[in-house]
C-alpha positions as CSV (number, residue, x, y, z in Angstrom):
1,X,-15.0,131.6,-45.5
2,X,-11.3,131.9,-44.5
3,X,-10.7,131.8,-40.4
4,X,-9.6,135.5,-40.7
5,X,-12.8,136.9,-41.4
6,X,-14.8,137.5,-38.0
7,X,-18.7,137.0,-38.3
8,X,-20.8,138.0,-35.7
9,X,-23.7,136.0,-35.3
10,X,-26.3,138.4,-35.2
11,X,-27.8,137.3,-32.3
12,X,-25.1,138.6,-30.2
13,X,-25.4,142.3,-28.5
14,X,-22.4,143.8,-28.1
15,X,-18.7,141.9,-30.3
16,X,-15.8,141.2,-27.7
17,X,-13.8,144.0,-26.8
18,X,-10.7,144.4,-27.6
19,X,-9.2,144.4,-24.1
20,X,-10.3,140.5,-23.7
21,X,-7.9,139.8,-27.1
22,X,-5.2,141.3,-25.6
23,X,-5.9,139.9,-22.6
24,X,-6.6,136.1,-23.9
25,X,-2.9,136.5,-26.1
26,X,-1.0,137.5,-22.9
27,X,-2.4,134.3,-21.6
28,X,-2.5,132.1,-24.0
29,X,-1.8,128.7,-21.9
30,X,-4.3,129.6,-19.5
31,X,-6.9,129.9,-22.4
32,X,-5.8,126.7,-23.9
33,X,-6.7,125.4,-20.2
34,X,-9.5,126.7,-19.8
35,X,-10.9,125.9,-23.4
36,X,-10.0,122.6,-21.9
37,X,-12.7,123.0,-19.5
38,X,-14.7,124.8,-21.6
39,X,-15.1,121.5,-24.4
40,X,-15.6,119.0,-21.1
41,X,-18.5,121.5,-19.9
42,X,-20.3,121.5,-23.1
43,X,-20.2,118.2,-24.0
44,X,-21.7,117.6,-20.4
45,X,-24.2,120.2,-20.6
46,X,-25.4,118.4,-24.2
47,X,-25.7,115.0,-21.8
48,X,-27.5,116.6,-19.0
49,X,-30.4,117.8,-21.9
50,X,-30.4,114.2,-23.0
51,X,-31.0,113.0,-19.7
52,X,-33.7,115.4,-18.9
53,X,-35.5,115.4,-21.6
54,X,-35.1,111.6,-22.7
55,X,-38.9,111.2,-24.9
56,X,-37.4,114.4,-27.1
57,X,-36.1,112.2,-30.0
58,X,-34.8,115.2,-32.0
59,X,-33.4,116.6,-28.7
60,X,-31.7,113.5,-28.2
61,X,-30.3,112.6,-31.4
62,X,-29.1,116.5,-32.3
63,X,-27.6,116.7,-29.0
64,X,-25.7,113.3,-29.4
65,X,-24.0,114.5,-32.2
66,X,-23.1,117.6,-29.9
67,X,-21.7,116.2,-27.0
68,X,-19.4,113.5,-29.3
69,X,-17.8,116.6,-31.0
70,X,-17.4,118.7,-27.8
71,X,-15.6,115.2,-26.8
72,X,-13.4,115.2,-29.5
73,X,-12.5,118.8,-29.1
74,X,-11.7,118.2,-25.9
75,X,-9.1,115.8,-27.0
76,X,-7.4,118.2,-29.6
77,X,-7.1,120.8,-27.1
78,X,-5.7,118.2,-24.5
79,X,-3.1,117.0,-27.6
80,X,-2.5,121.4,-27.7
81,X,-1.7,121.2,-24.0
82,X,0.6,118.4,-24.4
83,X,2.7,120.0,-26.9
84,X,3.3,123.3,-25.0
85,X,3.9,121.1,-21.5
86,X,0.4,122.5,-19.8
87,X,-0.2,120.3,-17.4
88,X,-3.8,119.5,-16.7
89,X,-5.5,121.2,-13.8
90,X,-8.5,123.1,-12.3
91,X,-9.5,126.9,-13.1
92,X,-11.7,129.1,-11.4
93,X,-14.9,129.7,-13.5
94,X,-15.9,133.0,-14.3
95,X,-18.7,134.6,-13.5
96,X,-20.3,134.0,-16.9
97,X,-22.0,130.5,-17.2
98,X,-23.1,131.2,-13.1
99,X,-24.7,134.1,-14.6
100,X,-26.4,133.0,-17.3
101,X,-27.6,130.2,-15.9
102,X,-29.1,132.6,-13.1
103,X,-31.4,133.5,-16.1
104,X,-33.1,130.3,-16.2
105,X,-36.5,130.0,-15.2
106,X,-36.9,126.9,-13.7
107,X,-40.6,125.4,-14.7
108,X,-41.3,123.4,-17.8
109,X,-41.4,124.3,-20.5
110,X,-39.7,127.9,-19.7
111,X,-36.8,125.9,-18.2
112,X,-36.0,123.8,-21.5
113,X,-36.4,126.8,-23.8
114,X,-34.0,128.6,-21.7
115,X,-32.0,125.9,-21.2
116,X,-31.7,125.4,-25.2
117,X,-31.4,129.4,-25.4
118,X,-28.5,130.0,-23.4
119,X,-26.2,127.0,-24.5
120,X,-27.2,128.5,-27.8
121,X,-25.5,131.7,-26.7
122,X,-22.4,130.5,-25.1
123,X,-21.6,128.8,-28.9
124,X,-22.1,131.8,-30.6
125,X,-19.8,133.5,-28.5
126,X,-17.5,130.7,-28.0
127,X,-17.6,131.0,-32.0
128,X,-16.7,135.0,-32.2
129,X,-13.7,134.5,-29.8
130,X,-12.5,131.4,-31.2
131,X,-12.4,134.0,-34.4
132,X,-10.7,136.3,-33.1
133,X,-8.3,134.3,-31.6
134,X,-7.9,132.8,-35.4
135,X,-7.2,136.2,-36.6
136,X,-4.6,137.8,-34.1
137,X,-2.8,134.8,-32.7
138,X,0.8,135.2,-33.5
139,X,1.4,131.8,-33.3
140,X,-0.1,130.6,-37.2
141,X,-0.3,126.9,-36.2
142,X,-2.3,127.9,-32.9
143,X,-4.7,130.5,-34.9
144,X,-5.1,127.6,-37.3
145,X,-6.5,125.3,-34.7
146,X,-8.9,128.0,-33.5
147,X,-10.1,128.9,-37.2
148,X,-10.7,125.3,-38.0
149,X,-13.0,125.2,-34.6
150,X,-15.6,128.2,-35.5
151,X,-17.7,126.4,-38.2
152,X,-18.5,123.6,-35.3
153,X,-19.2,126.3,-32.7
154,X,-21.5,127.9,-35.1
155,X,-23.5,124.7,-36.3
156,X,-23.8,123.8,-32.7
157,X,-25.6,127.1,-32.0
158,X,-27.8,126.8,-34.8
159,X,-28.8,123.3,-33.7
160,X,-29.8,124.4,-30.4
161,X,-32.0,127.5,-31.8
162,X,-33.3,125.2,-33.9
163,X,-34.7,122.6,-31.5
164,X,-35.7,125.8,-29.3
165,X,-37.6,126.6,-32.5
166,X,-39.0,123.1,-33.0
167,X,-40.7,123.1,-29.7
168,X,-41.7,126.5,-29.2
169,X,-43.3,128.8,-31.4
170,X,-40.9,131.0,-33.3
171,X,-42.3,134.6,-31.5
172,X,-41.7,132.8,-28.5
173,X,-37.8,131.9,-29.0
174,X,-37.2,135.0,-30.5
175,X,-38.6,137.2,-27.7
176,X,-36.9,134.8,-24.9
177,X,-33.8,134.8,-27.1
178,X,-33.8,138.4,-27.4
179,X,-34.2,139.3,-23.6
180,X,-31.0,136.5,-22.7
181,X,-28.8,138.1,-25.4
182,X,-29.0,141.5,-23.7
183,X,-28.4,139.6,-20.4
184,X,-25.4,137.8,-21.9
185,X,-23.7,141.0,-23.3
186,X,-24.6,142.8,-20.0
187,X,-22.5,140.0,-18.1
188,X,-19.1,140.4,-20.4
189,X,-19.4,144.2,-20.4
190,X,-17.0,144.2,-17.3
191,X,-13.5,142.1,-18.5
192,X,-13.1,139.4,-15.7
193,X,-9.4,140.0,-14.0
194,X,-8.9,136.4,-15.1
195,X,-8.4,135.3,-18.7
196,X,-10.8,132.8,-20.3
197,X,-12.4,132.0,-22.9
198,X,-15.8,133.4,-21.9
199,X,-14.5,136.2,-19.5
């Protein structure tokens, strides 16, 4: 599938608006920045699971394989920020993953499921924006980056649905899954005044 063809995962609500693509390609340095952040974050969040959940082999072994890719995107964004002179620094998070993580209940089992559910979310929309920023990004170079990123971002979400379905029952995930994806769209209905990737 070429980079300028945007699927949706259909697990998403609502697609991005428009407003955050304009807003993201006025800003394109800070997005590089905060993708920065964004690839750090993930790969963390995949080595937190592993850590709390350490007798889950197929947890352990799928997540692995997460957080050493999130690493290595990490470093290609890092090489991005190099080129165009960003310096590295902190950004503010949005309200987003504060959010979302609200959403987690926090007794076992809930709290894995949700766990796996939500970081299952965040790829799939970190895989629709990378997209669009594929497809409208005026620098081609840039947009060809972000295209070569959205087949990871989607394998990583269907990893984490598929451990959520390995140690759940499927009407379970779905339900759970279904009730977090409204939440998620809920939480990006408002465009956060600043740009991010998940704002």
């Amino acid at each position: 599938m070429s980079y300028s063809t945007i699927t949706l995962i259909n697990t998403l609500k609502n697609p991005t608006s428009w407003a955050w693509v304009e807003q993201a390609l006025s800003n394109l340095d800070v997005i590089l920045l905060d993708h920065s952040h964004c690839e750090r974050k993930a790969a963390g969040v995949a080595m937190n699971l592993m850590f709390r959940y350490p007798s889950n082999n197929k947890l352990v072994r799928q997540l692995t394989a997460i957080a050493r890719e999130e690493l290595e995107h990490f470093e290609l964004v890092n090489q991005w920020l190099e080129r165009r002179g960003i310096p590295l620094a902190p950004l503010s998070s949005p309200p987003y993953g504060a959010q979302l993580k609200a959403q987690m209940r926090h007794n076992e089992p809930d709290r894995l499921l949700d766990s796996l559910l939500i970081c299952g979310l965040i790829e799939a929309r970190s895989h629709e924006r990378l997209g669009l920023l594929a497809t409208h990004c005026r620098d081609r170079e840039l947009a060809r980056f972000y295209g070569s990123l959205m087949a990871s971002e989607a394998r990583h979400y269907g990893v984490y649905w598929l451990l959520a379905d390995t140690y759940f029952e499927r009407d379970v995930v779905n339900e759970r899954l279904e009730e977090l994806a409204i939440r998620e769209s809920e939480i990006l209905s408002t465009l956060h005044p600043e740009p991010r990737i998940h704002s």
